[in-house]
MOPAC internal coordinates of N, CA, C and O (Angstrom, degrees):
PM7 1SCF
backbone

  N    0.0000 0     0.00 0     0.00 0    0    0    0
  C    1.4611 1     0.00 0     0.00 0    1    0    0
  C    1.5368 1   110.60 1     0.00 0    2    1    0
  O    1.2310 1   123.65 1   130.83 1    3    2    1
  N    1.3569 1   110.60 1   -49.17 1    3    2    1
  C    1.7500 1   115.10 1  -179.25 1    5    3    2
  C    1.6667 1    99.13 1   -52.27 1    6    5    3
  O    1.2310 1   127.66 1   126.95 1    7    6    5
  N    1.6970 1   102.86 1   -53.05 1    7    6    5
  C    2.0371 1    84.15 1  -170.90 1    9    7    6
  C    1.2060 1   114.41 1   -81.36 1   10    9    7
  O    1.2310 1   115.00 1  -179.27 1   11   10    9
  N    1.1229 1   127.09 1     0.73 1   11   10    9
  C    1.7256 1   128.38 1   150.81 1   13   11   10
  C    1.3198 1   121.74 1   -34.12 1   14   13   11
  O    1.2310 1   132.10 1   104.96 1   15   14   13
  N    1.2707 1    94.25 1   -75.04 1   15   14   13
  C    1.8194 1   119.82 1   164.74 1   17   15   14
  C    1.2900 1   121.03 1   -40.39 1   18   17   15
  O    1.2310 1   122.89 1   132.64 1   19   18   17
  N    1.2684 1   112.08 1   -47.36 1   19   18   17
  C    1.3970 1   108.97 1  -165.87 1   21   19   18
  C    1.8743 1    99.10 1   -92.27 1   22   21   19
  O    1.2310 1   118.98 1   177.78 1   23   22   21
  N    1.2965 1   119.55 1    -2.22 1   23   22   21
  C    1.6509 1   116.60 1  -176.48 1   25   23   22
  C    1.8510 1    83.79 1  -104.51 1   26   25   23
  O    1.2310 1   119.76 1   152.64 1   27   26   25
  N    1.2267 1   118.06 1   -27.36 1   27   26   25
  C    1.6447 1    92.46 1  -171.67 1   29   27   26
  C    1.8174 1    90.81 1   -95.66 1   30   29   27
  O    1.2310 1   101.85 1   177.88 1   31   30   29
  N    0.8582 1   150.74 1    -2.12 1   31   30   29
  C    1.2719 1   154.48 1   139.34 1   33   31   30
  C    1.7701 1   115.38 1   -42.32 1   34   33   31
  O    1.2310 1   119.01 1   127.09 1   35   34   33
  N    1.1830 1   119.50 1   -52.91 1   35   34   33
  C    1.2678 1   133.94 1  -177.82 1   37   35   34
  C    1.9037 1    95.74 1   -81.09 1   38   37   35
  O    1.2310 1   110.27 1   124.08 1   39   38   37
  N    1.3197 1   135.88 1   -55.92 1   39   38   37
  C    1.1367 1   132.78 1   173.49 1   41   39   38
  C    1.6373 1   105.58 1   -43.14 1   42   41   39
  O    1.2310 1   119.59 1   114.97 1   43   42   41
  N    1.3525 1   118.40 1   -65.03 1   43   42   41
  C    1.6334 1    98.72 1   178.86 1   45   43   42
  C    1.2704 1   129.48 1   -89.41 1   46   45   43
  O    1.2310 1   116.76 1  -161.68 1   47   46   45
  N    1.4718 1   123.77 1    18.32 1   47   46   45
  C    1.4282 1   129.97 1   138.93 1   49   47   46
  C    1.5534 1   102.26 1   -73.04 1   50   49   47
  O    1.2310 1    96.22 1   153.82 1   51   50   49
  N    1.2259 1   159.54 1   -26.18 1   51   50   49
  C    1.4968 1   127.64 1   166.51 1   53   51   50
  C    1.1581 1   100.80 1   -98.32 1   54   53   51
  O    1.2310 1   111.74 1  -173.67 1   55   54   53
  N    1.2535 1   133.17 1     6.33 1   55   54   53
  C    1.9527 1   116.56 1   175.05 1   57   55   54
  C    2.2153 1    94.34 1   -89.66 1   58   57   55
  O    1.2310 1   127.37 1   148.42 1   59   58   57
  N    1.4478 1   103.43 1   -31.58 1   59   58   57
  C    1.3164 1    91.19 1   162.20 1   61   59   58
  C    1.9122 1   123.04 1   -37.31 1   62   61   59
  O    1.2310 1   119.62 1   118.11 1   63   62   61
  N    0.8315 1   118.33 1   -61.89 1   63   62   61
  C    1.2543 1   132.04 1   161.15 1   65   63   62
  C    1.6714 1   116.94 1    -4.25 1   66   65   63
  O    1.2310 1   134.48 1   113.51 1   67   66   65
  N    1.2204 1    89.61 1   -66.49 1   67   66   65
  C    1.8067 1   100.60 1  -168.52 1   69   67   66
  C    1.4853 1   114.84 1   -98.17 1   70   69   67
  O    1.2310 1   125.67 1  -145.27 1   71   70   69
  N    1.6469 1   106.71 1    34.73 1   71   70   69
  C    1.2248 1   100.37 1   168.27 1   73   71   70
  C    1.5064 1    99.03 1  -124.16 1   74   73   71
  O    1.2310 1   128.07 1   -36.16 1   75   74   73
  N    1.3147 1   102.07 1   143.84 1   75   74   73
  C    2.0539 1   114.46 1  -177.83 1   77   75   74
  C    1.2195 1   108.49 1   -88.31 1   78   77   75
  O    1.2310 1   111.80 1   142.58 1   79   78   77
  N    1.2226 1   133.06 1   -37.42 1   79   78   77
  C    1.2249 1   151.13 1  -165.74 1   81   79   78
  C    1.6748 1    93.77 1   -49.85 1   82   81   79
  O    1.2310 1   105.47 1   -56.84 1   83   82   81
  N    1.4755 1   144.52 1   123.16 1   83   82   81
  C    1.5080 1   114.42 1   151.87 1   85   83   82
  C    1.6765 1   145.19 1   -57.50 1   86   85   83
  O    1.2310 1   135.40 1   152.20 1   87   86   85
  N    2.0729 1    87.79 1   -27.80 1   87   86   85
  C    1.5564 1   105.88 1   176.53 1   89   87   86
  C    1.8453 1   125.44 1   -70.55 1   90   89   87
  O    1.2310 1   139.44 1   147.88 1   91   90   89
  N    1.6535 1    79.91 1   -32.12 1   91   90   89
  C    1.2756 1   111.81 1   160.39 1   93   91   90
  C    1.3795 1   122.74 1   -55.93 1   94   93   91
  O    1.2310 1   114.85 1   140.14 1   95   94   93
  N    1.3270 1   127.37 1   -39.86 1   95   94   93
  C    1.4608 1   143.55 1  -167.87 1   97   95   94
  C    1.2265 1   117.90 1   -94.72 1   98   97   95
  O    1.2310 1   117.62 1   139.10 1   99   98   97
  N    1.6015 1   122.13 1   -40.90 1   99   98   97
  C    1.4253 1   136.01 1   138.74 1  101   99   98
  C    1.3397 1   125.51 1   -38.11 1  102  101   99
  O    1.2310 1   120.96 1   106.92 1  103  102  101
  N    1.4703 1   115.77 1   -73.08 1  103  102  101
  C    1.4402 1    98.88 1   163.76 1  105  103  102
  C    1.5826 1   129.91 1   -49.73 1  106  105  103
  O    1.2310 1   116.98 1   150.74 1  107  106  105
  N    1.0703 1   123.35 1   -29.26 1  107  106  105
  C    1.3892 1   123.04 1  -169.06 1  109  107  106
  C    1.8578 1    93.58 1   -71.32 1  110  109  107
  O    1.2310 1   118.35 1   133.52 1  111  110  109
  N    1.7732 1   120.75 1   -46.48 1  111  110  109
  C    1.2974 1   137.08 1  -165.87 1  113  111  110
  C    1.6273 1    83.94 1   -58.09 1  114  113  111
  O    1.2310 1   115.33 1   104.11 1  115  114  113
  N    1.0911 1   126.46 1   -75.89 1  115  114  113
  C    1.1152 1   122.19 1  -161.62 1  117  115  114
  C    1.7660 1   118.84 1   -61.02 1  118  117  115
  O    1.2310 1   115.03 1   156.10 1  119  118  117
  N    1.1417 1   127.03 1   -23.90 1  119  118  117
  C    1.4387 1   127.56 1   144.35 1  121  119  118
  C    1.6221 1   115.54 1   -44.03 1  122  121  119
  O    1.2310 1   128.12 1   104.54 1  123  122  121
  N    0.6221 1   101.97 1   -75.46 1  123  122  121
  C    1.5616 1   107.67 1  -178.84 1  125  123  122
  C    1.4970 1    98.09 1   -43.67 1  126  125  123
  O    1.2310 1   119.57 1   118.82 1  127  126  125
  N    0.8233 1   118.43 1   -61.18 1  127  126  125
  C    1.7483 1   109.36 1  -168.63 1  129  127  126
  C    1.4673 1    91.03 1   -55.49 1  130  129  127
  O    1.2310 1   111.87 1    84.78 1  131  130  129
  N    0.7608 1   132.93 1   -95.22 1  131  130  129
  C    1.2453 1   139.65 1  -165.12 1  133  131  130
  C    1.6330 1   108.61 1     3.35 1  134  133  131
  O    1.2310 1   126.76 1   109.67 1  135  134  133
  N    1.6067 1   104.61 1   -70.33 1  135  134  133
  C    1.2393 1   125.94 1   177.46 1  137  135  134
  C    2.0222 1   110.03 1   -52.06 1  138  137  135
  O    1.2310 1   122.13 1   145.38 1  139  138  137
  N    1.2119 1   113.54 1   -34.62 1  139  138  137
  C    1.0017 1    98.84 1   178.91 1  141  139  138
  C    1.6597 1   117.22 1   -94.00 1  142  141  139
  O    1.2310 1   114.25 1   171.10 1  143  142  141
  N    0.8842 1   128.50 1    -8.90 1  143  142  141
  C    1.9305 1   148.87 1   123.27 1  145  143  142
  C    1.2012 1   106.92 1    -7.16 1  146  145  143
  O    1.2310 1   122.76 1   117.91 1  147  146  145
  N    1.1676 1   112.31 1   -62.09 1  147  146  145
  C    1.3751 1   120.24 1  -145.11 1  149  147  146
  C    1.8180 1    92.76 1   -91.29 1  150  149  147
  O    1.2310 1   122.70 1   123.97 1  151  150  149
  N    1.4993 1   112.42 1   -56.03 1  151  150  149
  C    1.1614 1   111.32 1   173.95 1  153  151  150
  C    1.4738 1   126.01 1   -51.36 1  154  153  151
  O    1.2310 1   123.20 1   132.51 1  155  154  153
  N    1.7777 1   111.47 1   -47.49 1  155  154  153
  C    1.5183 1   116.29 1   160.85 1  157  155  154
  C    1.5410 1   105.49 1   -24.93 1  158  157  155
  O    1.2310 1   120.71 1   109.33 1  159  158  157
  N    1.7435 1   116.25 1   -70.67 1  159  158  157
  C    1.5504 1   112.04 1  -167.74 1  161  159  158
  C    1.4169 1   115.97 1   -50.24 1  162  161  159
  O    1.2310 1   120.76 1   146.64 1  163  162  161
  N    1.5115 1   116.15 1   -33.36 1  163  162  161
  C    1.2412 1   103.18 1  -167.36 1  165  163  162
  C    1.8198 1   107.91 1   -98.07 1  166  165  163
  O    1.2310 1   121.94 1  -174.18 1  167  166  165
  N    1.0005 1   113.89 1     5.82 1  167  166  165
  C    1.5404 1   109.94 1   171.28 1  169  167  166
  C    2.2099 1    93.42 1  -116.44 1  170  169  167
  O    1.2310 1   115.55 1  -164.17 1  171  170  169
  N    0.8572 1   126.05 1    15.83 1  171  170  169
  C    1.3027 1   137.97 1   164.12 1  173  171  170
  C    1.5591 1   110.82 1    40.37 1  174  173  171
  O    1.2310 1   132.42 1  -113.38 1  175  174  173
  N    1.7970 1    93.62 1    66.62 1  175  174  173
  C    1.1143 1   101.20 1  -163.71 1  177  175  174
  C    1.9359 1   108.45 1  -124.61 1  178  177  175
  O    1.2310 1   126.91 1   -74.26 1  179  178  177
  N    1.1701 1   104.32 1   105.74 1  179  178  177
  C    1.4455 1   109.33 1  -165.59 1  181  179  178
  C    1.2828 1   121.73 1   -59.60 1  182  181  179
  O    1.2310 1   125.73 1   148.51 1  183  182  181
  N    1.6506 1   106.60 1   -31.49 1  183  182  181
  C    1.8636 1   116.57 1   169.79 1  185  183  182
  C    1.8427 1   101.49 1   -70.54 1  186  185  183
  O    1.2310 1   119.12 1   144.80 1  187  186  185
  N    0.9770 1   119.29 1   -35.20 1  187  186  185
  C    1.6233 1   107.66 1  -154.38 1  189  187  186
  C    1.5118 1    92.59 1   -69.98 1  190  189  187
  O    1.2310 1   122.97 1   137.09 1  191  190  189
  N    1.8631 1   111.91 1   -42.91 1  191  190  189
  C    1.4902 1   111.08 1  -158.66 1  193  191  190
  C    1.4217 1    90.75 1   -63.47 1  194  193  191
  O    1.2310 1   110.19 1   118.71 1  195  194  193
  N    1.4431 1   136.03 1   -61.29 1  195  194  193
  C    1.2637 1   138.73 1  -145.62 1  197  195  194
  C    1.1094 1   123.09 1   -84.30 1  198  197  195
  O    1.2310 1   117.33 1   176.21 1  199  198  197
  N    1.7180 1   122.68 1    -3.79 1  199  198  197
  C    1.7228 1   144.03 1   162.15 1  201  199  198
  C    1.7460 1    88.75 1   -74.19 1  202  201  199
  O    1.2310 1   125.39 1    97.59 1  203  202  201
  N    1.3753 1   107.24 1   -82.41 1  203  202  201
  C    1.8109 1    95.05 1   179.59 1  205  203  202
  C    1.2512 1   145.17 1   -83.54 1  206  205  203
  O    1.2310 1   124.94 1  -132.11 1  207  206  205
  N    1.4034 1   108.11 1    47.89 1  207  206  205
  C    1.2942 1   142.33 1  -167.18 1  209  207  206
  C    1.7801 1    92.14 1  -112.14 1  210  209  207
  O    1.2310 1   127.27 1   125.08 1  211  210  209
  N    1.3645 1   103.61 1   -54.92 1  211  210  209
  C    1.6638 1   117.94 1  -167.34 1  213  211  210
  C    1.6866 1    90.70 1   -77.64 1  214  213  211
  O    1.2310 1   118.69 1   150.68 1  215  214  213
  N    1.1883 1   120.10 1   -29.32 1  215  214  213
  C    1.7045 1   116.75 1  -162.12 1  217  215  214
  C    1.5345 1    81.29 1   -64.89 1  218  217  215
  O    1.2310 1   130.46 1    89.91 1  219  218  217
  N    1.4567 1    97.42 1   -90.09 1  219  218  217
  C    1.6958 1   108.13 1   178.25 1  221  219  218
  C    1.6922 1   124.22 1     4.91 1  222  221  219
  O    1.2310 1   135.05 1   106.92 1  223  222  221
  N    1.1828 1    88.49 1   -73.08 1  223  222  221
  C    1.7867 1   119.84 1   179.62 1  225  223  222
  C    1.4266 1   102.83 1   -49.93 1  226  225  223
  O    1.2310 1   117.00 1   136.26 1  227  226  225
  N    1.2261 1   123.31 1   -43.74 1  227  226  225
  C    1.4521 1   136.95 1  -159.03 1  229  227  226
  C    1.7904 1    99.57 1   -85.34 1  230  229  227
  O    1.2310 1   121.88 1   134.07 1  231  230  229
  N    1.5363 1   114.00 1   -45.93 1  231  230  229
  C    1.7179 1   110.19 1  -167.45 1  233  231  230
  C    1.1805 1    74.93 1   -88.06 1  234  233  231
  O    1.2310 1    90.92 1   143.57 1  235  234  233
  N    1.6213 1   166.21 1   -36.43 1  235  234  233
  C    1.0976 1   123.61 1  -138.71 1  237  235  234
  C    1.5522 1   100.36 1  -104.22 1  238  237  235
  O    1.2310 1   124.31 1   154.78 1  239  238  237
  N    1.0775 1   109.33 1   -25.22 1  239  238  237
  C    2.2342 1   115.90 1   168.92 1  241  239  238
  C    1.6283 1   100.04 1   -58.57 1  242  241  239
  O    1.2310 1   111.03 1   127.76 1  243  242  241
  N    1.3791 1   134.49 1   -52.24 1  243  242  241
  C    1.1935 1   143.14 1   176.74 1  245  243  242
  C    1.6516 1   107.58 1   -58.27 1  246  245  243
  O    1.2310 1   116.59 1   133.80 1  247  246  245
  N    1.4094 1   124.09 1   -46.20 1  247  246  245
  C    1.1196 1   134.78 1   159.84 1  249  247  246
  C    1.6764 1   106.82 1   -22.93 1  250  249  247
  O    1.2310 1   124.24 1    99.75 1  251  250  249
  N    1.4224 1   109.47 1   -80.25 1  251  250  249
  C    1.6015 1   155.20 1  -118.29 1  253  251  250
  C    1.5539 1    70.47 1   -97.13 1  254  253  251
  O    1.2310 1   111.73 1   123.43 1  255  254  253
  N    1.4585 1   133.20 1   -56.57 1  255  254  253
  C    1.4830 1   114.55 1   179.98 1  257  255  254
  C    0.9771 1   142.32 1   -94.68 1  258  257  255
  O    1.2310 1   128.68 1   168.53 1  259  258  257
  N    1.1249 1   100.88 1   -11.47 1  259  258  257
  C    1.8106 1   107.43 1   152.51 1  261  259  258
  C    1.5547 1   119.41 1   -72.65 1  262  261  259
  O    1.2310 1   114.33 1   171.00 1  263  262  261
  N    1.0563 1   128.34 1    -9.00 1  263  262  261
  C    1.5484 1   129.52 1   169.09 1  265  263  262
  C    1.6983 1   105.06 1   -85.49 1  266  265  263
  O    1.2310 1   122.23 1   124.40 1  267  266  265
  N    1.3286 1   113.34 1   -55.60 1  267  266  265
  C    1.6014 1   116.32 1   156.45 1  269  267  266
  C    1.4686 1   125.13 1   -19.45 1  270  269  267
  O    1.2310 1   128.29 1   122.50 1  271  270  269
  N    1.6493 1   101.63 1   -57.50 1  271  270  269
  C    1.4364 1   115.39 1  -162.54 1  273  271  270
  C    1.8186 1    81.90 1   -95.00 1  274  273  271
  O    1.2310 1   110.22 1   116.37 1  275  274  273
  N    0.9312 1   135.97 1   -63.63 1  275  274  273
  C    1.9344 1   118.60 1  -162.24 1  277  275  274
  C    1.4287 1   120.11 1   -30.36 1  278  277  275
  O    1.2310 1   123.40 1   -57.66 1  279  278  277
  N    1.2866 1   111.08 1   122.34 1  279  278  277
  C    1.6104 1   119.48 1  -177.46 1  281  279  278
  C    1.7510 1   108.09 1   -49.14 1  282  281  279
  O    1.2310 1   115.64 1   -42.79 1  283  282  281
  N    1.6878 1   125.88 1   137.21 1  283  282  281
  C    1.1239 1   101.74 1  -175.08 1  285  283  282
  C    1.4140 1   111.95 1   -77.63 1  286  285  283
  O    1.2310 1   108.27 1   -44.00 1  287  286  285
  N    1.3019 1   139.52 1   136.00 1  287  286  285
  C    1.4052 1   136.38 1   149.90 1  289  287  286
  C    1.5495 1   141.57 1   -58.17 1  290  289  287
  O    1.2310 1   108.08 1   -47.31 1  291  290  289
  N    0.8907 1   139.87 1   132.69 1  291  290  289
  C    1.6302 1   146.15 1  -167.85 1  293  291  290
  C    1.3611 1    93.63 1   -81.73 1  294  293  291
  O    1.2310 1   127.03 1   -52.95 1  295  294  293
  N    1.9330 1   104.08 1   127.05 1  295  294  293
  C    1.5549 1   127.35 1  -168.47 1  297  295  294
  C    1.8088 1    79.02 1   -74.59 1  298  297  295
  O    1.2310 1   109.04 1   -22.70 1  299  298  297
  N    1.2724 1   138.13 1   157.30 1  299  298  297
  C    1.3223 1   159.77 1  -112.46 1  301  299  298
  C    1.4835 1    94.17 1   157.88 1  302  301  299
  O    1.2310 1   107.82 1   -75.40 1  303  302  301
  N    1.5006 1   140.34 1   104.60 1  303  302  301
  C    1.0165 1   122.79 1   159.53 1  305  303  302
  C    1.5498 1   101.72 1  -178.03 1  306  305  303
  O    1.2310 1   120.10 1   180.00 1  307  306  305

């Protein structure tokens, strides 16, 4: 189960890659961390949690200001 995690962890750190979108790219960044979080705990690994701890932290502040900063748009519907 742990190397499950940590190969579908590693699979959506390079599918991050092939998305253009930035919101798109963030969310995906921040999935992946997550997953590798989770794996850090269970292989009890203090660098893995605390490298994607900062990833996380990092797409989701970048996240958090680019929604801030996006011009609002007129609902159309």
């Amino acid at each position: 189960m742990t190397q499950a995690l940590g190969w579908a962890a590693t699979c959506v750190f390079v599918a991050s890659y092939f998305f253009a979108r930035a919101a798109s790219l963030r969310a995906v960044q921040m999935a992946g961390a997550l997953l590798w979080i989770v794996y850090g705990f269970l292989i009890d690994s203090k660098p893995v949690i605390a490298a994607n701890a900062l990833v996380f932290t990092a797409a989701a502040w970048t996240a958090a200001r680019a929604q801030r900063n996006a011009p609002i748009r007129a609902h159309s519907g």
